[in-house]
C-alpha positions in Angstrom: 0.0 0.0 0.0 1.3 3.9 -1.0 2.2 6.6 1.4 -1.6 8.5 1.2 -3.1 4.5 2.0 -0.8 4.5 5.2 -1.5 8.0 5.9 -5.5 7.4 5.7 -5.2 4.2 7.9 -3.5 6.4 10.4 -6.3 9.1 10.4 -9.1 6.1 10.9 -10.7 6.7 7.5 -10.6 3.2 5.7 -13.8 1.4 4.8 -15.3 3.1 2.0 -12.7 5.0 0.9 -10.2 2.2 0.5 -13.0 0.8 -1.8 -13.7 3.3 -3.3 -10.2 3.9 -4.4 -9.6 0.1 -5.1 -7.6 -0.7 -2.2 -9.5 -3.9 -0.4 -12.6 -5.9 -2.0 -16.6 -5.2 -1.6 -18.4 -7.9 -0.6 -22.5 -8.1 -2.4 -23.9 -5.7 -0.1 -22.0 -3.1 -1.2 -19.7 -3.8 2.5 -16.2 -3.6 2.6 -14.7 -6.7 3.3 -13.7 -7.8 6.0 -9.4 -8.4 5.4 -7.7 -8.1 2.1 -5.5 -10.4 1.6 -2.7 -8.2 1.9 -4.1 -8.4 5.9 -5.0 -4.9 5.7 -8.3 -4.8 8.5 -11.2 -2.7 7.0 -13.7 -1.3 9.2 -16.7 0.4 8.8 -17.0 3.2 11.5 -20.4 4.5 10.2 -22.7 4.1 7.3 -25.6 6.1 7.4 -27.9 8.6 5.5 -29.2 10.6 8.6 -26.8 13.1 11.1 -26.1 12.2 14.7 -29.2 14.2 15.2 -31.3 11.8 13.3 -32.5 14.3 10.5 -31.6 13.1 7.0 -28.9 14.0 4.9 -29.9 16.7 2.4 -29.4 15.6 -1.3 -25.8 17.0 -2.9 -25.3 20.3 -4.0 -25.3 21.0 -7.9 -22.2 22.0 -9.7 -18.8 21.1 -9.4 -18.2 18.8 -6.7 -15.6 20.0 -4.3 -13.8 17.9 -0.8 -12.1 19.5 1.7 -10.5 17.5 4.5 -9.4 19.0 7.6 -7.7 18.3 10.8 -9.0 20.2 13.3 -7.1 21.0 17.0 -9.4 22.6 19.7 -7.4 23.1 22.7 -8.7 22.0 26.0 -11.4 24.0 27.9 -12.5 25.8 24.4 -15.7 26.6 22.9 -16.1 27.2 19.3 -18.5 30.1 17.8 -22.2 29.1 17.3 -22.2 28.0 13.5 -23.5 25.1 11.1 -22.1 23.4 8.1 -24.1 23.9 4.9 -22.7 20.8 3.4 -22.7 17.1 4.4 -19.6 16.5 6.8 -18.6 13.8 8.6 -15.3 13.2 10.7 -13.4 11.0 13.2 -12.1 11.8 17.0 -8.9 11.1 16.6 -8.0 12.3 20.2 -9.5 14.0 23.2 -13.1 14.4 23.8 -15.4 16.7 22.3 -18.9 17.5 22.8 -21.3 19.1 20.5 -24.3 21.0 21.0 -27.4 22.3 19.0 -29.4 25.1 19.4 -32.2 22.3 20.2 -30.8 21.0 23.3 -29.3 17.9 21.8 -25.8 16.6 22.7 -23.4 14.2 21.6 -20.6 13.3 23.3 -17.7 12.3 21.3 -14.3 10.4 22.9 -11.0 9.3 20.8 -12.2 6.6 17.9 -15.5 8.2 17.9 -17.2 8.9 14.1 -19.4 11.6 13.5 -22.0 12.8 10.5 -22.5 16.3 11.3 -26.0 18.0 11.1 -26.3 19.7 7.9 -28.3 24.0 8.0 -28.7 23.3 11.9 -26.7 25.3 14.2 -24.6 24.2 16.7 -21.3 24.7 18.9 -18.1 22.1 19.8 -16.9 22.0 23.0 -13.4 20.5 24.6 -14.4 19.8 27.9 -11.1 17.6 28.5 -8.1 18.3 29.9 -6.2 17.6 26.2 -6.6 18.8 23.3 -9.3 17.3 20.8 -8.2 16.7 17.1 -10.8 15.5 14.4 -10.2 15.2 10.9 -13.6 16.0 9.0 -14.3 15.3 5.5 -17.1 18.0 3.4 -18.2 16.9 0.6 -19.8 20.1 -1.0 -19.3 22.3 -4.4 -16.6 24.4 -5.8 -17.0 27.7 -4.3 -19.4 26.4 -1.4 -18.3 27.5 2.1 -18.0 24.4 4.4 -19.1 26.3 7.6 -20.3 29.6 8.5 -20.4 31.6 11.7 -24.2 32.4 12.9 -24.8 35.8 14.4 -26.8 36.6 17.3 -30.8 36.1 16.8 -30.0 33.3 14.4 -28.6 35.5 11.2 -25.8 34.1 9.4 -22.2 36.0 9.4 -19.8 35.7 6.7 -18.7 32.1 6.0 -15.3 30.6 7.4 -12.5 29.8 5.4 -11.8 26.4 4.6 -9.0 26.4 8.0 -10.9 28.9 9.8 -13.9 28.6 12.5 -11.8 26.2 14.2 -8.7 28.2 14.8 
């Protein structure tokens, strides 16, 4: 396996994208299997078409598609701004804890290992309530052009939209 299939095993994304790109065999229903025989262990984490939240996944954006992948440090004791993702975004704890909140009272609690699918147009806040930092890489899949998150104002307006490395920072 290449350098960027080593580095993806190391970031605990594997199942579908090593698939996807080839890298280990499907079995009928569409599952990764099991073990390739090059003894690489594939893993689904999550397979879903509904957020942690339970609402389902909007339908993709039209145009060019567009990923971003980001690795995202939030140093312990830190809130991030009130915001929500206008494309469907999903990620892995890699370390730390983090706990996210929406403006509806729901919570999920997230610990190293953990996969998320974000809520898509609903607004919510991340929280490091550990004593560590909390790193999560996230994966959007949106359209060229299409701002992955953006910053809500107070009374429920939207502010400009974050850059691709900001919101988080």
């Amino acid at each position: 396996m290449g350098s960027l299939g080593q580095r993806l095993l190391g970031l605990g994304i594997g199942a579908a994208t090593f698939c996807c790109l080839g890298w280990g065999p499907v079995q009928a229903d569409g599952e990764p299997a099991p073990q390739t025989s090059a003894g690489v262990k594939v893993e689904t984490l999550v397979r879903t078409s509904r957020s942690w939240n339970g609402a389902t996944l909007p339908a993709y954006g039209t145009g060019q598609p567009q990923v971003t992948i980001l690795r995202i440090t939030i140093p312990a004791g830190m809130r991030l701004p009130l915001h929500h993702h206008p494309v469907i975004n999903a990620g892995v704890l890699l370390e730390g804890r983090l706990r996210v909140v929406a403006t509806s009272g729901a919570v999920l609690e997230l610990h190293a290992g953990d996969p998320i699918v974000e809520m898509v147009n609903t607004a919510h806040y991340g929280e490091n309530p550990g004593s560590v930092p909390a790193t999560i890489v996230v994966i959007y899949a949106g359209v060229d052009g299409q701002a992955v998150t953006v910053l809500e104002k107070a009374g429920g307006t939207t502010a400009k939209p974050c850059a691709p490395a900001g919101c988080a920072r």
